[in-house]
PDB file of the backbone (N, CA, C, O) and the ligand in Angstrom, with CONECT records:
HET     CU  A 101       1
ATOM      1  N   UNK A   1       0.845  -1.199   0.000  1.00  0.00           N
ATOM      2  CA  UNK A   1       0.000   0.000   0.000  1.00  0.00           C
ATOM      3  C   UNK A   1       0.880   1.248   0.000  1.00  0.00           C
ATOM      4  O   UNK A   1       1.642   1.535   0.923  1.00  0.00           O
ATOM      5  N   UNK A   2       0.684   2.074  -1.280  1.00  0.00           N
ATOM      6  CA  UNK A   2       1.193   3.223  -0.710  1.00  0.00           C
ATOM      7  C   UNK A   2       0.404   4.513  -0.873  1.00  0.00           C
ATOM      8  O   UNK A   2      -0.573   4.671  -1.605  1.00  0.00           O
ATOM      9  N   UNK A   3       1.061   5.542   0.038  1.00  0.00           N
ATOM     10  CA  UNK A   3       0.428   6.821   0.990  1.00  0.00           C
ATOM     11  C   UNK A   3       1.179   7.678   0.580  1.00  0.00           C
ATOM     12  O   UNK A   3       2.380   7.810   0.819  1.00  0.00           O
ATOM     13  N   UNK A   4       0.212   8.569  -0.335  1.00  0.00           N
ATOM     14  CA  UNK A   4       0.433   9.901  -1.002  1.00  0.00           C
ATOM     15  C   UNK A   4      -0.589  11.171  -0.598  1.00  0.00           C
ATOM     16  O   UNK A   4      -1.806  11.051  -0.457  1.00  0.00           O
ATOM     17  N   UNK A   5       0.226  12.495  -0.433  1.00  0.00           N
ATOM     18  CA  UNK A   5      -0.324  13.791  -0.346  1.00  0.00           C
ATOM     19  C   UNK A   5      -0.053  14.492  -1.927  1.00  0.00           C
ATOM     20  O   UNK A   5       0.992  14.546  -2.576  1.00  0.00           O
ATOM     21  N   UNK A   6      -1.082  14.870  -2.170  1.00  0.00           N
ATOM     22  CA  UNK A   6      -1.222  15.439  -3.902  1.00  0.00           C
ATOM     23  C   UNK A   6      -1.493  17.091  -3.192  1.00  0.00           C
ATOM     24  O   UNK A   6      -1.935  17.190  -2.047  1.00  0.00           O
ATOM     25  N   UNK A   7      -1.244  18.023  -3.832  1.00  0.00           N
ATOM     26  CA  UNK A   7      -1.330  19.449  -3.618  1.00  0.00           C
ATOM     27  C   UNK A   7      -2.463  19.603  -4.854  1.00  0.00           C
ATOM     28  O   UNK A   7      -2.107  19.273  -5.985  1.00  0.00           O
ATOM     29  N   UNK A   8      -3.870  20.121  -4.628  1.00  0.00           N
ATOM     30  CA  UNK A   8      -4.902  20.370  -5.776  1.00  0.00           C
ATOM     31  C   UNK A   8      -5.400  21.554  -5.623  1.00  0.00           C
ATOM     32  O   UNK A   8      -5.783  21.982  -4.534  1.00  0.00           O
ATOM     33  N   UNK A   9      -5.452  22.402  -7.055  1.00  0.00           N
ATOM     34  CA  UNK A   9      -5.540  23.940  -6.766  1.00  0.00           C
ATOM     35  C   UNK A   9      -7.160  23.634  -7.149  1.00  0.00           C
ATOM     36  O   UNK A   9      -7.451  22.663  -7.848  1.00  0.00           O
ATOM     37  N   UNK A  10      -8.094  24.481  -6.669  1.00  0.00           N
ATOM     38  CA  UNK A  10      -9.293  25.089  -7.352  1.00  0.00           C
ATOM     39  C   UNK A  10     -10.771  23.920  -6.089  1.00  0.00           C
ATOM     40  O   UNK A  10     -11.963  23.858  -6.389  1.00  0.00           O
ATOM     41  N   UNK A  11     -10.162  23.230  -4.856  1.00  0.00           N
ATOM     42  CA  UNK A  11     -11.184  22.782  -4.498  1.00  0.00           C
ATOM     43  C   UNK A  11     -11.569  24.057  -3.694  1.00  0.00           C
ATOM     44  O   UNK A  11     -10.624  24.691  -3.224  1.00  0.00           O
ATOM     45  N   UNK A  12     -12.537  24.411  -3.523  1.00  0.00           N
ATOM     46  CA  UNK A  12     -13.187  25.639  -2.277  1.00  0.00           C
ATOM     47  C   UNK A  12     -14.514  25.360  -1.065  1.00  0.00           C
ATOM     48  O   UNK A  12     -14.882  25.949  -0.049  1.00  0.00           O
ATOM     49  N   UNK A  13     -14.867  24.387  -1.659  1.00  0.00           N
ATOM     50  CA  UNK A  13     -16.337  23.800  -0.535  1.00  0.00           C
ATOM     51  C   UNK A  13     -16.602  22.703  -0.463  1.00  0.00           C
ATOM     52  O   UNK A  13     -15.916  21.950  -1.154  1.00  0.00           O
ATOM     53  N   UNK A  14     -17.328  22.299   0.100  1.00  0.00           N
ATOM     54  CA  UNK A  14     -18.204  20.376   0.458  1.00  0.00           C
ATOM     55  C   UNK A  14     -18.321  19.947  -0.496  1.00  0.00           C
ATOM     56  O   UNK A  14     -18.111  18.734  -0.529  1.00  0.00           O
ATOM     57  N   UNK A  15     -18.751  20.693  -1.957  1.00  0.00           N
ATOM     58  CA  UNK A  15     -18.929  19.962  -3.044  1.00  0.00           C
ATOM     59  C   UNK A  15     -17.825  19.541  -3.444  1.00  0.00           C
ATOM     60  O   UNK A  15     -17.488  18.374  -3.241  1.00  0.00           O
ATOM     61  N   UNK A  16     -17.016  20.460  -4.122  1.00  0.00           N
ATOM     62  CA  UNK A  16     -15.631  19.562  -4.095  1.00  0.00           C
ATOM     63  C   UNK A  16     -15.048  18.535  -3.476  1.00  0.00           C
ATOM     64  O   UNK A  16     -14.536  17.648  -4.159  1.00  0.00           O
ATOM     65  N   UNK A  17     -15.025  18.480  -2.139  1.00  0.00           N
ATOM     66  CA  UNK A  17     -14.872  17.606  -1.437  1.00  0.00           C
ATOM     67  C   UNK A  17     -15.302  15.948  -2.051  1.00  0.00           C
ATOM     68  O   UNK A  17     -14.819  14.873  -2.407  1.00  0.00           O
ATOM     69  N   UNK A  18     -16.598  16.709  -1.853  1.00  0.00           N
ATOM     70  CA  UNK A  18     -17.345  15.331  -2.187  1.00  0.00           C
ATOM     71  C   UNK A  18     -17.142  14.849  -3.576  1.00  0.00           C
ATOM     72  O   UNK A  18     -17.460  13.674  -3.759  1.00  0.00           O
ATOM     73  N   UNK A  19     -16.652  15.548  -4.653  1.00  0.00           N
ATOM     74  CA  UNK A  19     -16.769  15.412  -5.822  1.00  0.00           C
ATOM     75  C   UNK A  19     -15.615  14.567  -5.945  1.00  0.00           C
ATOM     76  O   UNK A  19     -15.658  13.466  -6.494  1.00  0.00           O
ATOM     77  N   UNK A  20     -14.324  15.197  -5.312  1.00  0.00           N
ATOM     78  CA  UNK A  20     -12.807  14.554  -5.229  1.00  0.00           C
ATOM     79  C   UNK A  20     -13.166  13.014  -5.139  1.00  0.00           C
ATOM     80  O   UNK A  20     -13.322  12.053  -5.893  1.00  0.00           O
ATOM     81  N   UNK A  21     -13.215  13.367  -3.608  1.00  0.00           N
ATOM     82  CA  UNK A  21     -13.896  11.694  -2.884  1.00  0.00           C
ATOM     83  C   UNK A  21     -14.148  10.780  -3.436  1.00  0.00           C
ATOM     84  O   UNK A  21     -13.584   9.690  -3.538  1.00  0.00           O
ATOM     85  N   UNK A  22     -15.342  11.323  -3.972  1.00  0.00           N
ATOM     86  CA  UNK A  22     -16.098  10.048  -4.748  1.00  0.00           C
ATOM     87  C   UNK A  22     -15.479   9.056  -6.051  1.00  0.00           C
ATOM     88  O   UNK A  22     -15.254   7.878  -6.329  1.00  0.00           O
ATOM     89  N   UNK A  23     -15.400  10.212  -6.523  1.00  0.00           N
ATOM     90  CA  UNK A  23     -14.596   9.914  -8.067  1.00  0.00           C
ATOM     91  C   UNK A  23     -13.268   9.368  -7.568  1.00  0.00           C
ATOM     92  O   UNK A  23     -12.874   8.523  -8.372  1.00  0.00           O
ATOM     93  N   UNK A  24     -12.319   9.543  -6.424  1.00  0.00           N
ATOM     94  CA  UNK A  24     -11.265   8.584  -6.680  1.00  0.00           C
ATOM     95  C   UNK A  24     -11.418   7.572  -5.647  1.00  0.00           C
ATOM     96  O   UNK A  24     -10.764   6.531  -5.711  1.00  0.00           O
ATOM     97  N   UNK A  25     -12.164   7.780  -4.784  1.00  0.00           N
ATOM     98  CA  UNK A  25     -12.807   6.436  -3.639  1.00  0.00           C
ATOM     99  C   UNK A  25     -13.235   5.822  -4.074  1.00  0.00           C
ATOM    100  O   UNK A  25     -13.317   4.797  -3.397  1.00  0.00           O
ATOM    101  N   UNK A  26     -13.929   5.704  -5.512  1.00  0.00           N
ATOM    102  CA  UNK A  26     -14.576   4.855  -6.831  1.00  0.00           C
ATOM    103  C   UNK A  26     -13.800   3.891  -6.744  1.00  0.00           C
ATOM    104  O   UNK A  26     -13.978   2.778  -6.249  1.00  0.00           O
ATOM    105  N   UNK A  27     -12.493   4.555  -7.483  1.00  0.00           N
ATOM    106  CA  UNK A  27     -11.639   3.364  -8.018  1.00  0.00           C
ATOM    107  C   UNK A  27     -10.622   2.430  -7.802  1.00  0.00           C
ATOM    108  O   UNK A  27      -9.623   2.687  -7.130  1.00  0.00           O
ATOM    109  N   UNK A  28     -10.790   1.595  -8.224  1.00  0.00           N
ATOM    110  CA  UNK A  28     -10.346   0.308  -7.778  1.00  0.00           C
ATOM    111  C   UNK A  28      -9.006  -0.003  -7.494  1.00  0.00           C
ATOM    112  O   UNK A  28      -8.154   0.268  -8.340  1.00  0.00           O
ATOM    113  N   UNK A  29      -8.620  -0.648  -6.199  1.00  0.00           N
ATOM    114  CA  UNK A  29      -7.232  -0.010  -5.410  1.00  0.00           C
ATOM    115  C   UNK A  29      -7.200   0.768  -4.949  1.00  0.00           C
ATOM    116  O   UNK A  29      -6.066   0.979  -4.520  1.00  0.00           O
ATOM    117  N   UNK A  30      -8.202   1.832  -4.601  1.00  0.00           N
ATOM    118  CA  UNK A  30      -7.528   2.901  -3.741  1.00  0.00           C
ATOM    119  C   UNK A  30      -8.175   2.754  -2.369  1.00  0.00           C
ATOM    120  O   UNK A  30      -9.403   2.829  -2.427  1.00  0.00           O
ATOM    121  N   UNK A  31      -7.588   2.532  -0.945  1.00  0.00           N
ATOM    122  CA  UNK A  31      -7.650   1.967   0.229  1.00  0.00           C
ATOM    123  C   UNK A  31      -8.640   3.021   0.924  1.00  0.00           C
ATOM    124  O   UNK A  31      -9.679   2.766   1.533  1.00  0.00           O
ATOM    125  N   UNK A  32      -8.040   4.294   0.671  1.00  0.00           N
ATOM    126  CA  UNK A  32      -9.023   5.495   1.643  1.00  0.00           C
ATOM    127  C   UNK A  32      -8.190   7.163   0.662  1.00  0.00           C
ATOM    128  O   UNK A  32      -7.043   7.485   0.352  1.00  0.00           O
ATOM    129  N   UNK A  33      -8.886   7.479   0.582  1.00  0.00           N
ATOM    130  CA  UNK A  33      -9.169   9.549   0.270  1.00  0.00           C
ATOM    131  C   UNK A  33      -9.306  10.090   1.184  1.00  0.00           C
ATOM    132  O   UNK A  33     -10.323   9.710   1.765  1.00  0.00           O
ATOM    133  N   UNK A  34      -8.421  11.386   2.037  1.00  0.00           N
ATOM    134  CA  UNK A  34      -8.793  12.236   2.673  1.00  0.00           C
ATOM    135  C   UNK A  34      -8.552  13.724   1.952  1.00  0.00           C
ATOM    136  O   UNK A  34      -7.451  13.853   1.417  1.00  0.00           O
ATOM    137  N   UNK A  35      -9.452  14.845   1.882  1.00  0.00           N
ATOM    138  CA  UNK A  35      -9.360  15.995   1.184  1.00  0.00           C
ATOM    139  C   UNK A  35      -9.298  17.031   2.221  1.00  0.00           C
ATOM    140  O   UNK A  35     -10.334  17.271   2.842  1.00  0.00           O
ATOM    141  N   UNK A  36      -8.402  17.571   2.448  1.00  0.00           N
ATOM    142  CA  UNK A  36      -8.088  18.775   3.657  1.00  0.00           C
ATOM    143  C   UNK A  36      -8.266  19.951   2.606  1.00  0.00           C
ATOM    144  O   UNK A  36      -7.470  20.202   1.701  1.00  0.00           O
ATOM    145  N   UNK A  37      -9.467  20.642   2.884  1.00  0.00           N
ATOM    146  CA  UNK A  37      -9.871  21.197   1.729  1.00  0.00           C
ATOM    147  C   UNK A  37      -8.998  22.832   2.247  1.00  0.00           C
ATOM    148  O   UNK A  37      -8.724  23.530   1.272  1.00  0.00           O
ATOM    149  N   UNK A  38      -8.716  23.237   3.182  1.00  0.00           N
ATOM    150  CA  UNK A  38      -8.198  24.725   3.935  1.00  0.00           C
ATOM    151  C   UNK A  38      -6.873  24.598   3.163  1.00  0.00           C
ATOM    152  O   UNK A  38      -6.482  25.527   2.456  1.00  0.00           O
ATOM    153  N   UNK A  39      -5.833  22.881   3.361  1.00  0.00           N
ATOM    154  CA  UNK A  39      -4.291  23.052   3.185  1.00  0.00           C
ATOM    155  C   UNK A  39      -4.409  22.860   1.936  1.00  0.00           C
ATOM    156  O   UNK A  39      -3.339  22.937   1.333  1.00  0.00           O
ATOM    157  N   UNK A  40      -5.930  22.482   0.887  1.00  0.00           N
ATOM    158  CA  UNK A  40      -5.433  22.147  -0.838  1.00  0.00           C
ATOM    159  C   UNK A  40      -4.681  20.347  -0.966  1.00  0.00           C
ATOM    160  O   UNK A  40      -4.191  19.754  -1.927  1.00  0.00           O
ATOM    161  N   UNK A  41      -4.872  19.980   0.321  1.00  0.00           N
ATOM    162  CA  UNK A  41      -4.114  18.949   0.213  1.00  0.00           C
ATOM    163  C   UNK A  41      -5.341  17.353   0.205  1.00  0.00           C
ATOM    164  O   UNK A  41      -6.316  17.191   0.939  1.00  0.00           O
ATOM    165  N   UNK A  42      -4.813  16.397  -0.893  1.00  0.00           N
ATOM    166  CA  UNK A  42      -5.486  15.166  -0.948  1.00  0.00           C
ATOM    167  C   UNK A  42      -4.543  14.199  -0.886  1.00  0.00           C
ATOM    168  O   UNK A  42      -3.580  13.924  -1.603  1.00  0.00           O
ATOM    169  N   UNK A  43      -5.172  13.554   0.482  1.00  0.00           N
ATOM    170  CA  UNK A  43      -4.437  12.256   0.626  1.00  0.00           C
ATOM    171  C   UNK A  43      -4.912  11.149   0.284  1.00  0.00           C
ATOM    172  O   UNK A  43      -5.935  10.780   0.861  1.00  0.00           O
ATOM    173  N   UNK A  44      -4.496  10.554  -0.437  1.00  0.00           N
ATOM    174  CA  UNK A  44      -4.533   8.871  -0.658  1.00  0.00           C
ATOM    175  C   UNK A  44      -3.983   7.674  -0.677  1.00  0.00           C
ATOM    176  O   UNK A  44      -3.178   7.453  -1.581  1.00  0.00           O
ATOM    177  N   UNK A  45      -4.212   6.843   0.091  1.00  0.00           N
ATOM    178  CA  UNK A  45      -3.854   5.730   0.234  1.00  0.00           C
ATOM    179  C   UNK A  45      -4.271   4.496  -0.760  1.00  0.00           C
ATOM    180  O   UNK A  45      -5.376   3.959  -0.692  1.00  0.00           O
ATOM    181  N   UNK A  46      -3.416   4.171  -1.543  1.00  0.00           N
ATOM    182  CA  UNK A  46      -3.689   3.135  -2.251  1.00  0.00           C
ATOM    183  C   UNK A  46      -2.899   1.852  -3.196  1.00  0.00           C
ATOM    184  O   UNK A  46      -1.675   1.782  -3.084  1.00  0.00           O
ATOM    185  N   UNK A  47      -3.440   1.093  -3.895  1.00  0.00           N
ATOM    186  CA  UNK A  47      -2.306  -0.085  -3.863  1.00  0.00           C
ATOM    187  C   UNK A  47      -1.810  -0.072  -5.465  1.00  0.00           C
ATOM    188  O   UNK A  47      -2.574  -0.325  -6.397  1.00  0.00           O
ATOM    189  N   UNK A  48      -0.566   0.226  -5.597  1.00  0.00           N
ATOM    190  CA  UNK A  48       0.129   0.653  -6.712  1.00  0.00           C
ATOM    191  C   UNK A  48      -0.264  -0.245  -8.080  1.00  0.00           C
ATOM    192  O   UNK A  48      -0.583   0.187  -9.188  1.00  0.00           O
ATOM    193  N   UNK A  49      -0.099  -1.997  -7.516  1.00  0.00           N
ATOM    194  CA  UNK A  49      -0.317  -2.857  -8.611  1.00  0.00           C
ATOM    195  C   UNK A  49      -1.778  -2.933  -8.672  1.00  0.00           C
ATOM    196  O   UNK A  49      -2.188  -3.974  -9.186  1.00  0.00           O
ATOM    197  N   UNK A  50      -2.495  -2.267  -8.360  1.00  0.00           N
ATOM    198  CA  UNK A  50      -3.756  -2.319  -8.758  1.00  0.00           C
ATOM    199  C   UNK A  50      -4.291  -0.689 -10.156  1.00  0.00           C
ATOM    200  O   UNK A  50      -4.669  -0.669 -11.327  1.00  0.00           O
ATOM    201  N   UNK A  51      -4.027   0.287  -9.182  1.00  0.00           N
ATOM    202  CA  UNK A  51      -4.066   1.618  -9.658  1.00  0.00           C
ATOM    203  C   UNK A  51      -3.042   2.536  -9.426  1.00  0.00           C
ATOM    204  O   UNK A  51      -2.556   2.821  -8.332  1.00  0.00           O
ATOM    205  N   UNK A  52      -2.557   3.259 -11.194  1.00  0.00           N
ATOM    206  CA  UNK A  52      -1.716   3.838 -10.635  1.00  0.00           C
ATOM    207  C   UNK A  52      -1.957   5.571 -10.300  1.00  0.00           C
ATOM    208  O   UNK A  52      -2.994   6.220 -10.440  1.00  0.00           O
ATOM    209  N   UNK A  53      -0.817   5.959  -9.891  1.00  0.00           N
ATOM    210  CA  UNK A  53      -1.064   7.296  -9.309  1.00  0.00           C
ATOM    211  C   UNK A  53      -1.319   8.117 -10.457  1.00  0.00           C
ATOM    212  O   UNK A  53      -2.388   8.693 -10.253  1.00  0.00           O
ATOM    213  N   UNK A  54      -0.799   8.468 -11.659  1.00  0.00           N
ATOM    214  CA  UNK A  54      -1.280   8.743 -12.776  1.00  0.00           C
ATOM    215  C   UNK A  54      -2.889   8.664 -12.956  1.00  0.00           C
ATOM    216  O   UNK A  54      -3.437   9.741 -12.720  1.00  0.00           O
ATOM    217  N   UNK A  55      -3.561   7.846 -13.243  1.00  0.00           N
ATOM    218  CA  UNK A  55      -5.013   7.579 -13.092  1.00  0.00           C
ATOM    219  C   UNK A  55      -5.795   8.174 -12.141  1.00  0.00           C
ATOM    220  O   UNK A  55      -6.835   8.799 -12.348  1.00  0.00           O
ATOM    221  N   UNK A  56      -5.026   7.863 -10.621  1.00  0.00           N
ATOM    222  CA  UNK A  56      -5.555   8.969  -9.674  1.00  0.00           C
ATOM    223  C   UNK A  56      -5.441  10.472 -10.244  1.00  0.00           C
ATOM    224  O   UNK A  56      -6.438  11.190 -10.172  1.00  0.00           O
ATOM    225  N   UNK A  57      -4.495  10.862 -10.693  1.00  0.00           N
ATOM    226  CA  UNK A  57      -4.698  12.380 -10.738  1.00  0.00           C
ATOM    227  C   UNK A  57      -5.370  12.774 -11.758  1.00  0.00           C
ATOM    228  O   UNK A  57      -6.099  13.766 -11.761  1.00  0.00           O
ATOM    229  N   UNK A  58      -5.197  12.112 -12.593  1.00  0.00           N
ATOM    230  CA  UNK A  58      -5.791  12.027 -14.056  1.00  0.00           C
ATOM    231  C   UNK A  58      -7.876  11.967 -13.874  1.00  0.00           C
ATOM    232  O   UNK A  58      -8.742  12.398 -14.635  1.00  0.00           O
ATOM    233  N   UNK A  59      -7.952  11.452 -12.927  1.00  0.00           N
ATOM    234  CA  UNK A  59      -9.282  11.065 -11.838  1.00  0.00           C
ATOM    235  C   UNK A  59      -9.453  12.734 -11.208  1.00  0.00           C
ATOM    236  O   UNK A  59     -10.522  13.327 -11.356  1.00  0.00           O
ATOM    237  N   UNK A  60      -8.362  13.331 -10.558  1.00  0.00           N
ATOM    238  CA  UNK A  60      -8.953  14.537  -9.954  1.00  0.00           C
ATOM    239  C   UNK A  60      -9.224  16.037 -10.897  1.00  0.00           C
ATOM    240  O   UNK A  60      -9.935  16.999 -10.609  1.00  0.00           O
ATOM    241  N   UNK A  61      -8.312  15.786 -12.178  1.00  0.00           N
ATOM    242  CA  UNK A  61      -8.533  16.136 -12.747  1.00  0.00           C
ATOM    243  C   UNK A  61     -10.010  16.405 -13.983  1.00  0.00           C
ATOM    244  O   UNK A  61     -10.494  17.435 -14.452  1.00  0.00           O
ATOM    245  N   UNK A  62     -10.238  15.409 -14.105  1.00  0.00           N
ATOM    246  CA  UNK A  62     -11.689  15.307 -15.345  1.00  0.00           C
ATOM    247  C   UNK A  62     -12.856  15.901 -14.240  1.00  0.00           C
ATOM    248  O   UNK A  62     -13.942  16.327 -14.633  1.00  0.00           O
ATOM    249  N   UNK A  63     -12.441  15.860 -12.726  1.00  0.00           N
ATOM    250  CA  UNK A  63     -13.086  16.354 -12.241  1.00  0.00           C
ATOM    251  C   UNK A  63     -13.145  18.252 -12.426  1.00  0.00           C
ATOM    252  O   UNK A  63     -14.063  19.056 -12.263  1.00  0.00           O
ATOM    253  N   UNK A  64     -12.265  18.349 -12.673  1.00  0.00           N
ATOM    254  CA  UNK A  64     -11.987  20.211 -12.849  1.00  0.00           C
ATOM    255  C   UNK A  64     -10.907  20.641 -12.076  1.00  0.00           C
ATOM    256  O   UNK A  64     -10.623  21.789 -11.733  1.00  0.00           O
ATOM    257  N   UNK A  65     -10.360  19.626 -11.850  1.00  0.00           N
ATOM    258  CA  UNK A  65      -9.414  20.592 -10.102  1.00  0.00           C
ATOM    259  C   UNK A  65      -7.621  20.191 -10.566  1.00  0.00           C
ATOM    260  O   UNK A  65      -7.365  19.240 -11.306  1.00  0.00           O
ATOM    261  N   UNK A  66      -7.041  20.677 -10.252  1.00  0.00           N
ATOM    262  CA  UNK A  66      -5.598  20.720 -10.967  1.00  0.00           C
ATOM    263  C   UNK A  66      -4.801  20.077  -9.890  1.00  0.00           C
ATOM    264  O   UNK A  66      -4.779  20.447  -8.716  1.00  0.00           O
ATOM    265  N   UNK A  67      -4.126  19.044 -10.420  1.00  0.00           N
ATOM    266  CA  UNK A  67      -3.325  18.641  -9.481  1.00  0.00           C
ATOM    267  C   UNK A  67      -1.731  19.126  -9.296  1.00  0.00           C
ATOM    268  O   UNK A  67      -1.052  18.416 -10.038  1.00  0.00           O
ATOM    269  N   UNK A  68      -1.128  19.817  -8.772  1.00  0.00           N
ATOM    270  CA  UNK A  68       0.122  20.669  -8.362  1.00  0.00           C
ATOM    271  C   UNK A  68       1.338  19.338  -8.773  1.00  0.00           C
ATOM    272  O   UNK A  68       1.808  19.087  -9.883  1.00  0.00           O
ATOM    273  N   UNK A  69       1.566  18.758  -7.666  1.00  0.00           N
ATOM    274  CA  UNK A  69       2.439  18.150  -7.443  1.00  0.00           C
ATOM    275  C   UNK A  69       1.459  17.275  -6.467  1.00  0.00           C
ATOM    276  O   UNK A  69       1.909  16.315  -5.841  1.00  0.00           O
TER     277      UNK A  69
HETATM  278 CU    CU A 101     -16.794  23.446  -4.404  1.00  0.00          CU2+
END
């Protein structure tokens, strides 16, 4: 399992939140999503040979929200 913090510009409220969440708590391999929406910061925990981190961001992205680093 591995445990990543992504820096995402443009989340601002619950919806986002929830929007992040969902869409990468969806997919398959990923263990748990936390969205600290004040620091811009999304954490995820998840399992490499299943999904990769690419896809995740690629995931927060189609959502609208830019992933930094
Ligand atoms: Cu929002």
């Amino acid at each position: 399992m591995e445990h990543i913090t992504l820096t995402v510009k443009g989340m601002s409220c619950g919806h986002c939140v929830k929007a992040v969440e969902g869409s990468v708590g969806a997919l398959n391999g990923v263990e748990s999503i936390e969205v600290h929406l004040d620091a811009g910061k999304v954490e995820v925990e998840f399992n490499p040979e299943v999904v990769s981190l690419e896809t995740i961001k690629e995931t927060i992205d189609d959502q609208g929200y830019e992933v930094v680093s």
